[in-house]
Wavefront OBJ file of the C-alpha trace (Angstrom):
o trace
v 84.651 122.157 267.992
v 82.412 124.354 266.494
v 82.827 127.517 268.472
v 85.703 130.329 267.258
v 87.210 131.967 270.739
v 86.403 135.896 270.587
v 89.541 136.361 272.472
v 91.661 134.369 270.000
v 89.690 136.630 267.134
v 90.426 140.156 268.973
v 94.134 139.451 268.745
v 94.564 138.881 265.062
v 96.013 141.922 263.209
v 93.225 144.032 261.087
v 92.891 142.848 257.256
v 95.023 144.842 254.767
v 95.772 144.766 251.120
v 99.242 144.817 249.991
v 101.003 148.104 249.382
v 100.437 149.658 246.146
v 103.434 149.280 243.696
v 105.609 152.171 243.475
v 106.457 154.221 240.240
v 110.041 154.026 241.012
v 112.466 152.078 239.538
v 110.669 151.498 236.223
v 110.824 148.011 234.598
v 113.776 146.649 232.412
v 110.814 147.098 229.601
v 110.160 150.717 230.784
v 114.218 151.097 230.838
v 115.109 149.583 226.571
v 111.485 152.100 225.768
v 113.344 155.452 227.241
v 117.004 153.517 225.857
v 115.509 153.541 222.051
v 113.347 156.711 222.613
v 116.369 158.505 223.022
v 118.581 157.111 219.826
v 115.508 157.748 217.714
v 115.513 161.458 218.913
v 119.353 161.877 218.537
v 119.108 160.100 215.025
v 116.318 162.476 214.017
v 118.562 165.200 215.457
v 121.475 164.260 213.048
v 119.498 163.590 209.803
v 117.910 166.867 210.051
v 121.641 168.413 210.234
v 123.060 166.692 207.917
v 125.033 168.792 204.943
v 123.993 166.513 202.377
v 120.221 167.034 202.992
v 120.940 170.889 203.377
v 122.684 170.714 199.703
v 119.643 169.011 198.957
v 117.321 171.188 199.887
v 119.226 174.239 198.804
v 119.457 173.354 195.422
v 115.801 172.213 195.275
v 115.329 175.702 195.910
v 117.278 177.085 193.649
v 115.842 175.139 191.354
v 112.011 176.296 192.219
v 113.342 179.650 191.371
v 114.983 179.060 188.298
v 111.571 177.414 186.851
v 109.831 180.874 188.219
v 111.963 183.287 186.672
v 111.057 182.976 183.467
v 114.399 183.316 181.546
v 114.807 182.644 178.268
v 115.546 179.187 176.855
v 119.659 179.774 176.786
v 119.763 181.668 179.714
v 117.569 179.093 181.710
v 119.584 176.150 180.359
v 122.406 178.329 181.295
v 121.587 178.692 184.546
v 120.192 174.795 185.318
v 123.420 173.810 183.951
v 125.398 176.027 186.257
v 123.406 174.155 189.182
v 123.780 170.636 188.176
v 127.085 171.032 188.003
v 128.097 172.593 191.716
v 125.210 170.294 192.855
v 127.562 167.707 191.182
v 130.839 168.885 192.374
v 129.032 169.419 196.139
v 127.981 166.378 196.421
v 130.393 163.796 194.598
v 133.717 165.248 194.558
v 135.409 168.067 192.501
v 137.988 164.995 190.714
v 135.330 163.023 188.855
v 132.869 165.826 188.259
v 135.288 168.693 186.964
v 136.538 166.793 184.172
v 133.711 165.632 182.865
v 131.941 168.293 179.317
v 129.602 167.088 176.778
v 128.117 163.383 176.587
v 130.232 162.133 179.254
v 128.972 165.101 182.034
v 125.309 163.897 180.405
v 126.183 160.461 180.812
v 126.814 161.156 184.306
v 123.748 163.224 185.266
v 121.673 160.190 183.561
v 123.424 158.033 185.444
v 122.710 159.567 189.025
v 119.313 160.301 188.863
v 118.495 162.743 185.858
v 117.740 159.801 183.281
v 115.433 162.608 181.842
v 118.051 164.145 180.604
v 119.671 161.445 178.817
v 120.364 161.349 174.712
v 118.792 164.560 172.612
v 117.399 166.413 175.689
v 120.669 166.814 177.294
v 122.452 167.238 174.081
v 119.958 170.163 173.209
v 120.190 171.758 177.598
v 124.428 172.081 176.894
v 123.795 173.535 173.584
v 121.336 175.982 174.336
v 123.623 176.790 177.669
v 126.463 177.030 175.562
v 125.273 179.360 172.605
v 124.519 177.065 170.244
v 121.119 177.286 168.150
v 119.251 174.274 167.712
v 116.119 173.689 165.177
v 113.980 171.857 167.959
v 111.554 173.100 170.524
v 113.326 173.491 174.111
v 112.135 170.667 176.146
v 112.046 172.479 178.938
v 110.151 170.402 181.105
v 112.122 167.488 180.671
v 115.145 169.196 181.692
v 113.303 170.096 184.935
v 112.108 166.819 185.695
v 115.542 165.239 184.949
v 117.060 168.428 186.934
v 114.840 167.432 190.209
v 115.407 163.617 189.772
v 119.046 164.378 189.576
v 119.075 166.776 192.736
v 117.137 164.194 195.120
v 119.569 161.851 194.144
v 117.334 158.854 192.581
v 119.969 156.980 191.157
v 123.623 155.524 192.361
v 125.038 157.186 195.224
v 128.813 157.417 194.867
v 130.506 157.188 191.250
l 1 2 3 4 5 6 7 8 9 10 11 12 13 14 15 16 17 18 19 20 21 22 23 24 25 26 27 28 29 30 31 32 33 34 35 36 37 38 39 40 41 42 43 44 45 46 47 48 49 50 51 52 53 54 55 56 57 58 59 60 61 62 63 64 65 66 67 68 69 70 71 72 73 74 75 76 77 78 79 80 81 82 83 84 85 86 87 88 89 90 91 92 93 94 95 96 97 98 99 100 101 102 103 104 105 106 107 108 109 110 111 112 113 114 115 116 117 118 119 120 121 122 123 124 125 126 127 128 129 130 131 132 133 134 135 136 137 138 139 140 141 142 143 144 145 146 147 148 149 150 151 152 153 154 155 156 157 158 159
């Protein structure tokens, strides 16, 4: 028994290694990776589009420009006024926006976002827009800063 036939040897087939795996059809993991890659590219697609970001944006702007211009204090509260409120009417509705004047349309603003603007410093932005004189120093920059809250919408969403 200890000899191994050389004719028994010669007729084996030659050593191989298995075939390599092919690239095609991908995994099931491979599959849910391309599955999700896809929604997050269509749901990137549709926040960048959407109108209310664009309103946003575009009154953001506007904004930027109405701190550069350099107006004076009634026309700048004039104009900051004018934006809140088509911002306003843009983005929650013409019926409860258009009604609203004086400490309820502050009220408002304060309570989507612009909380800078609540009490005396929104009291003193609709009386400087609105002609009347006041004996206090503009605060100017809190009107901005309540402005830009109110535009990026830090506050409730839907009245």
């Amino acid at each position: 028994m200890g000899g191994v036939d050389k004719q028994l040897l010669a007729q084996l087939a030659a050593a191989h290694a298995p075939p390599a795996f092919g690239w095609w059809p991908p995994a099931p993991g491979w599959w849910l990776l391309l599955v999700l890659g896809l929604a997050l590219i269509v749901a990137v697609v549709l926040w960048l589009r959407s109108p209310m970001r664009r309103l946003r944006l575009l009154a953001l702007g506007e904004l930027k420009q109405l701190e550069r211009a350099g107006a004076d204090d009634a026309a700048f509260a004039q104009n900051l006024e004018h934006l809140l409120r088509r911002y306003a009417v843009a983005r929650f509705g013409r019926e409860p926006v258009a009604r609203l004047s004086g400490e309820r349309w502050i009220d408002f603003v304060a309570a989507h976002g612009g909380a800078a603007l609540a009490g005396t410093p929104g009291r003193e932005l609709l009386r400087a827009a609105y002609g009347g004189k006041s004996g206090i120093e503009v605060p100017r920059e809190q009107w901005l800063s309540g402005a830009r809250s109110f535009l990026k919408g830090r506050g409730k969403r839907r009245p």
